[in-house]
N, C-alpha and C positions, 0 to 999 in steps of 0.2 A: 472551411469557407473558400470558396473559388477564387481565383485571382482574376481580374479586367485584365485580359490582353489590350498591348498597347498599339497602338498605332503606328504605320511606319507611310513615310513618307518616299520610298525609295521609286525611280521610277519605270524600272518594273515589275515591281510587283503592286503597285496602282495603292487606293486607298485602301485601308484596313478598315474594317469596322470593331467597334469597340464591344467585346459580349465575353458575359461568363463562359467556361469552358461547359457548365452541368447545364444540358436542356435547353441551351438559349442559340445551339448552332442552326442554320437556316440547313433545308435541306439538300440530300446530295443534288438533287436539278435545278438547284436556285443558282444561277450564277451571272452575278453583276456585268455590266457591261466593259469595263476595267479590266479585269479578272480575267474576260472573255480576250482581252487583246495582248495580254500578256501570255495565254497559254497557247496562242496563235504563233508569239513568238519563238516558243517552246518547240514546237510542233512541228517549224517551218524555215526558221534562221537558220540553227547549224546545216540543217541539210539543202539551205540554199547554197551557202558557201561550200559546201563539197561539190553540190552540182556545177557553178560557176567554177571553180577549178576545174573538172574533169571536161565540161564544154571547150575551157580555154587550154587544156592539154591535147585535148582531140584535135583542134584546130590547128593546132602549129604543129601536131604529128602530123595532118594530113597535107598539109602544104608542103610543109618541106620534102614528103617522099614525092610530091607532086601527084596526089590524086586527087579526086575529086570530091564534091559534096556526098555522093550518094550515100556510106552508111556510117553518115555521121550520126543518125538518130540511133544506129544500133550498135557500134564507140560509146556516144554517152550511157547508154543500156548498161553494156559489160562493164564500162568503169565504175558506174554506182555499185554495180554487185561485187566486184573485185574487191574494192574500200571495204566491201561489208564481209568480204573473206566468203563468196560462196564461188565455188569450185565451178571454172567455166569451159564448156567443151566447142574449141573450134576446129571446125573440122573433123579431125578424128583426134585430134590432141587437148588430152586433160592439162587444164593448167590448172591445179591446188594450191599451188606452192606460192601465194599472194605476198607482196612486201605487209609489213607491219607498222611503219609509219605512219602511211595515211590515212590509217585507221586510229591509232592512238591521237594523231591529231584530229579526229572526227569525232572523237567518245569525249576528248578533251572537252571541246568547246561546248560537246550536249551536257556535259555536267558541270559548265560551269554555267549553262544557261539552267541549270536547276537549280542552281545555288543561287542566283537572281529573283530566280521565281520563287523559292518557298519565305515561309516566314521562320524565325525562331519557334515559334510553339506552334504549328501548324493542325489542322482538324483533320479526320478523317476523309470529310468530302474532299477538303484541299488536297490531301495527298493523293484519291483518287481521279482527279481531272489531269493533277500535275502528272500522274505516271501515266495515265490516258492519250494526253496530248503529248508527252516525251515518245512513245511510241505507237502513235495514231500518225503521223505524220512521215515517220520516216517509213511505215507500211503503205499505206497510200502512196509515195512513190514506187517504193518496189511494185505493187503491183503495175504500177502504169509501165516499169523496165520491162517486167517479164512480157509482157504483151506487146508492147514495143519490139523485145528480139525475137516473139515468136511473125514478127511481120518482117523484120529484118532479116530473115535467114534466108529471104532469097536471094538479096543481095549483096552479102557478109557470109562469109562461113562461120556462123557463128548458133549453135542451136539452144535452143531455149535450156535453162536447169531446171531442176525439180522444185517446183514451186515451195512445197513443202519445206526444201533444204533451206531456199532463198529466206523464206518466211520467218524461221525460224532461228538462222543466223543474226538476222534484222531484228530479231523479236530479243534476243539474248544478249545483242550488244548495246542496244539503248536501253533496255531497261537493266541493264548492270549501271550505264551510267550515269540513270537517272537517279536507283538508288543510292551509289557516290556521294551525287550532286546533294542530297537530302539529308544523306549523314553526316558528312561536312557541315552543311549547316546547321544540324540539331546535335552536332557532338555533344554538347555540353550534358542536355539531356538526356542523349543516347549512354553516353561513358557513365551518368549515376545509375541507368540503371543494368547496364552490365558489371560483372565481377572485377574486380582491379585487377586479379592474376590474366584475365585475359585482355584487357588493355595493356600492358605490360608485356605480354607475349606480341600483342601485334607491334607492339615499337619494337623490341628484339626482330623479330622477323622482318620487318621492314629495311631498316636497317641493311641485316644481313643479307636478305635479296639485293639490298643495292651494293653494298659492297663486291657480291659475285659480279655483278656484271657492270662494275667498274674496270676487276681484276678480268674480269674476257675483254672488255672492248681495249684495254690497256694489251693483251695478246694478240688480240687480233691485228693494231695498228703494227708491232712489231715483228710479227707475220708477214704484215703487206711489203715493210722493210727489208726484210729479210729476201724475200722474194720479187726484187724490184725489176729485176729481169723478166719476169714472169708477166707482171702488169703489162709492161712497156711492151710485150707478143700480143697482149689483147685487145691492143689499143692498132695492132699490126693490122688488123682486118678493116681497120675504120678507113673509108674514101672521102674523108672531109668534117669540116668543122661540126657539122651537123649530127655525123656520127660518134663521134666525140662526145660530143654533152649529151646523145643521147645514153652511151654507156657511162657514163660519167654520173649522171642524174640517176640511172638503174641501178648505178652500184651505190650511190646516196639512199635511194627507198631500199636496200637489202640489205642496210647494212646492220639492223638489229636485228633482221634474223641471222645473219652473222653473227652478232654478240651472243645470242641465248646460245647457238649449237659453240658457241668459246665455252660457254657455260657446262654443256656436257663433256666438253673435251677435261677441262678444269676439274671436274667430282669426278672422273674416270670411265664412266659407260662409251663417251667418244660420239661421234656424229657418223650420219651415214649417208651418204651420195649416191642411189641407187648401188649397184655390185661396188662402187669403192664405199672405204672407209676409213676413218680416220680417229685415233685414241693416243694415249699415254702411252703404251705399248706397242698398238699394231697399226700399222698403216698395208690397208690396202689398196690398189691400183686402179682403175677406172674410168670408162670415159664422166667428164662435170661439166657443165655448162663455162662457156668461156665469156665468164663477166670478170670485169676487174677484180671485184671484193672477192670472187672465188679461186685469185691465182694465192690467195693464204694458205689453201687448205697444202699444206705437205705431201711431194711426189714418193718419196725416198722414202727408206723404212725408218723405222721407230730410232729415234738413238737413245739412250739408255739416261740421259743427263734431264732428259723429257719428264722423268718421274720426278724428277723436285718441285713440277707445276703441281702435284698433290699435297706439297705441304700452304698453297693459299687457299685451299678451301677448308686445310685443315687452320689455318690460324684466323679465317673468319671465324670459325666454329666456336674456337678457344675465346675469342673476343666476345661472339655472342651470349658465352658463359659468364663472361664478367660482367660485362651490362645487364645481365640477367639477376649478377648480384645483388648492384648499383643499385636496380629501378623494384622489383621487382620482393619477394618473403619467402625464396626458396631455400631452403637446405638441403645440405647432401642427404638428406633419408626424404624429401620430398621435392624435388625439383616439376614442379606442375609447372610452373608459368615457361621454362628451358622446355621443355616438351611440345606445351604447344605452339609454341613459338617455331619448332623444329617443322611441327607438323603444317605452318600455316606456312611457314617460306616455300616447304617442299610442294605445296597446294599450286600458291602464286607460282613460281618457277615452270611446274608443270603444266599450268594453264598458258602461260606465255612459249612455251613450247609448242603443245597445239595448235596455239595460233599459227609458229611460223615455220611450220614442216610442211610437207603437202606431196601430192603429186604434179610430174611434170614431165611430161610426154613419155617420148622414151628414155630418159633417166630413168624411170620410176618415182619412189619416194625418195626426198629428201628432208631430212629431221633429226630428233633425237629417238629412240624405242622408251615411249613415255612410262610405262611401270618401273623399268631398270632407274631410268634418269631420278624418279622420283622417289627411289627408295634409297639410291645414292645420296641424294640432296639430305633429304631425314637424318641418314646415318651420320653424314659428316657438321651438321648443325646442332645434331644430338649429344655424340661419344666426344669429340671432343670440347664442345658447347660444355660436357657437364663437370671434363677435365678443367675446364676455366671457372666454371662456379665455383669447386672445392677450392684452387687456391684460391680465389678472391674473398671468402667466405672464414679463412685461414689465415691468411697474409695482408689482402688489400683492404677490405670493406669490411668492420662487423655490422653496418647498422644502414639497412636500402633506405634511398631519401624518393621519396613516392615523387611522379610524378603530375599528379594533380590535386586537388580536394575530390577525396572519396570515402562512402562511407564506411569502406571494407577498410580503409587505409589505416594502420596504428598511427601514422606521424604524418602532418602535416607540412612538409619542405618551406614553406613559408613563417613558418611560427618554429623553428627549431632551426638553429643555427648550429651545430655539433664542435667546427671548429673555435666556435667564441662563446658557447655558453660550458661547454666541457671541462676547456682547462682554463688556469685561473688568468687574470688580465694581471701582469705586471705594473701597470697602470695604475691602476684601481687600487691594488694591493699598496701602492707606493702611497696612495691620498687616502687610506683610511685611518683615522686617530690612532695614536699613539695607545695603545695596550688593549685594542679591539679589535678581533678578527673578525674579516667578511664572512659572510652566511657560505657555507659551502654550497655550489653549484652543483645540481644532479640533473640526468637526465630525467626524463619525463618517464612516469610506470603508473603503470595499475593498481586499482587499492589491494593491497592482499603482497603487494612484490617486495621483498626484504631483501633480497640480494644486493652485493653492493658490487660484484663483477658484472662490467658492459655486457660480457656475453652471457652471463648467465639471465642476467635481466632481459636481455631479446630475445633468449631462447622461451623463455616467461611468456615474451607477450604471441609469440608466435604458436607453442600452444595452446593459446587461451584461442575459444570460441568468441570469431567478430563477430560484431555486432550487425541485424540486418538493416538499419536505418540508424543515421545521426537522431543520438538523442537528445534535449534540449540539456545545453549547458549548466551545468552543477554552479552555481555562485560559490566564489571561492571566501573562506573565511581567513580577513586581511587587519592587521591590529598595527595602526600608526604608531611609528616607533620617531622623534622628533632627533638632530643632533645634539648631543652634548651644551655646544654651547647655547643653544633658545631655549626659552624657560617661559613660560607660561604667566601670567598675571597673578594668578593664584602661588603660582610657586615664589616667584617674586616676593609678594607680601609674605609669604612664611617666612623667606629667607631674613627683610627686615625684622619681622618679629624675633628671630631667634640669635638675631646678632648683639654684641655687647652694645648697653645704653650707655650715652657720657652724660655721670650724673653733675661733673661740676664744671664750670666751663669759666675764665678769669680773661677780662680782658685786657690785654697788655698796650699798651701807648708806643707807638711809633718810636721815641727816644730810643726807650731800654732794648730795641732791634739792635742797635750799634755799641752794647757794651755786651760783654761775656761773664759768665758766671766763673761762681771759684773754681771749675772743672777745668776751666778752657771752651767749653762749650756755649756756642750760641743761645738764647733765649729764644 
């Protein structure tokens, strides 16, 4: 039987209508006028506010070098493309090499405007207008750029890109974060019907991506320290206030591609600055761009004390093995959920690489070499990731406490308390009657499990084949047991009956109270 979707009153996503999910949805071209103003939103807000920023960046770049209006229309042009990371040739000089900021703040707000827009249990058509109009709109501008700078190049050295390239960057980044935006909002549904080893993997992996590039931008700032002499030459070339926040502001938008090539330097492959480069090991010489954030990179050779920065990716590693433990039903003969988790950080890391390498004039490239970087990543979230399962699996954790209701999951985190139903309550034991011991406390097992060692009992449930769907709950067979001292009506009256009768009863006069018998004793 189909469930009535409910109604939401949110006020972007307008009214809902009330319909079975079998057979009763209106068609893909039916769409309300509501609906309609909301995917307008979709389509058209985030990428207004990026255009309104890059308008209002043009404007104060152009005045303050003191030029004039003239190619302002083709500034705003290159700026939208730039944001969207598609490689712009002015003049004779390739610039690839795009910051990463104002792009993640651009994807940011398109998927959280998707997260506004959908519903919890969303229909097919819904999902295809919503990803229609996520990126329908932000194409529709691009094209009106590209044709824009192909009229601006008289006036700008600036010559049109490959449509094709534009199109297709445009095309890859909104609808990444339109998808985002939809999975965040249909988690619940999305995680029952994925595998629990691979939601589990991606909280490991997450995780661990962030902690790499905590440990980089935490080197990079001590870099900048370290090299404060170096800043304070770059800042040598600036004639005024103006120059100033302009590099000042440049090295703020580069400063996470900064972080990711920390990231290379960190797993050991190292970054590469056209003919220099920079690693654990080798530093070599080169001309680099003279921005602030770029006076980190190291002149000098390698010193030798530099290798101990290998031991923080190797104790992310170790760590991601034991959270691996925690969350997750791996064993050292089967570490699935450590694997992929290795393979999904090494994915993200990699991607976020691509983004922030590039070319740039005659430099050439500057990046990390994405095969190497990415096979380093794997190896060091893997080998020693799996060093951290075995002890935790040994030492720390016999029994992962899942992190959701799943139907793969043997235990529920919520209904299982390990520390207070496992060992006995002192408490309890102290207020139970006198010659009555409490029920013993076990963990929770399978019909079939006789083991009475923790680990032999998880090793039990962990070979046992889960189950592909929650099944409906077994009613558990429950026999009222009352305390000691309450006695029931019926028992009561037994008890009268079977107590001694007094068959002769004499009643004695108030007087004879006050005199005593030949014993000595009262009356």
């Amino acid at each position: 039987m189909s469930s009535p979707r409910t109604s939401s009153n949110h006020p972007l996503r307008g009214a809902r209508r009330s319909s079975a999910r079998s057979g009763d949805e209106p068609g893909f071209l039916s769409l309300p006028p509501d609906r309609a103003r909301v995917l307008l939103f979709v389509a058209f807000r985030p990428a207004a506010f990026a255009l309104a920023v890059v308008v209002v960046t043009m404007l104060v770049t152009l005045f303050t070098a003191g030029s004039d209006l003239t190619g302002l229309s083709g500034a705003v042009a290159a700026g939208w493309l730039a944001v969207h990371q598609v490689p712009l040739l002015i003049g004779s000089t390739t610039v690839g090499l795009l910051p990463v900021l104002p792009t993640a703040l651009l994807l940011w707000a398109a998927a959280r405007e998707a997260v506004a827009a959908t519903d919890t249990e969303p229909t097919r058509a819904e999902l295809g207008w919503l990803c229609g109009a996520a990126v329908g709109g932000p194409l529709l501008i691009t094209a009106v750029c590209l044709a824009v700078t192909e009229d601006a190049s008289g006036s700008i050295a600036l010559q049109r890109p490959n449509p094709l390239t534009a199109f297709g960057w445009v095309l890859l980044l909104h609808l990444t974060a339109v998808l985002c935006g939809i999975a965040f909002r249909c988690r619940e549904r999305l995680f029952e019907g994925l595998p629990y080893d691979v939601i589990a993997a991606a909280y490991v992996a997450g995780r661990a991506v962030l902690r790499l590039l905590a440990a980089a931008a935490v080197l990079v700032v001590l870099a900048l320290l370290v090299n404060w002499s170096r800043v304070g030459e770059t800042y040598g070339s600036a004639k005024g206030i103006v120059d100033v926040l302009g590099l000042t502001l440049l090295s703020l938008l580069y400063l996470p591609n900064a972080v990711v090539a920390g990231v290379g330097v960190l797993v050991g492959p190292g970054v590469e600055f056209g003919d220099a480069s920079v690693g654990v090991f080798t530093v070599v010489g080169g001309p680099i761009p003279a921005v602030p954030v770029l006076a980190a990179v190291p002149t000098g050779p390698a010193v030798l004390w530099w290798a101990v920065l290998l031991l923080v990716p190797a104790a992310v590693g170790v760590y991601g093995g034991v959270e691996s433990a925690r969350v997750s039903y791996d064993r050292p003969g089967a570490p699935w959920a450590l694997l992929a988790a290795a393979g999904l950080g090494s994915a993200a890391l990699t991607a976020l690489a691509a983004l922030s390498g590039g070319e740039l004039g005659n430099f050439g490239r500057l990046g990390l070499e994405l095969p190497v970087f990415a096979l380093a990543v794997f190896a060091w979230l893997a080998i020693p990731g799996y060093a951290g399962l075995l002890f935790a699996r040994t030492f720390v954790v016999s029994f992962p406490t899942p992190l959701m209701r799943h139907p793969d999951a043997l235990f529920d985190p919520d209904d299982i308390d390990y520390d207070e139903d496992y060992y006995p309550d002192e408490q309890e034991s102290a207020r139970a009657p006198a010659g009555r011991a409490l029920p013993e406390r076990r963990l929770p097992e399978l019909p079939g499990d006789s083991a009475t060692d923790p680990a032999d009992r998880y090793a039990g449930l962990l070979d046992r084949p889960r189950a592909e769907s929650p099944g409906p709950e077994k009613p558990l067979d429950a026999e009222l047991v009352e305390d000691q001292p309450r006695r029931s009506a019926a028992g009561a009256v037994a008890a009268a009956e079977t107590a001694p009768e007094i068959v002769d009863a004499e009643v004695v006069e108030p007087d004879a109270l006050d005199g005593d018998d030949g014993d000595g004793r009262r009356n």
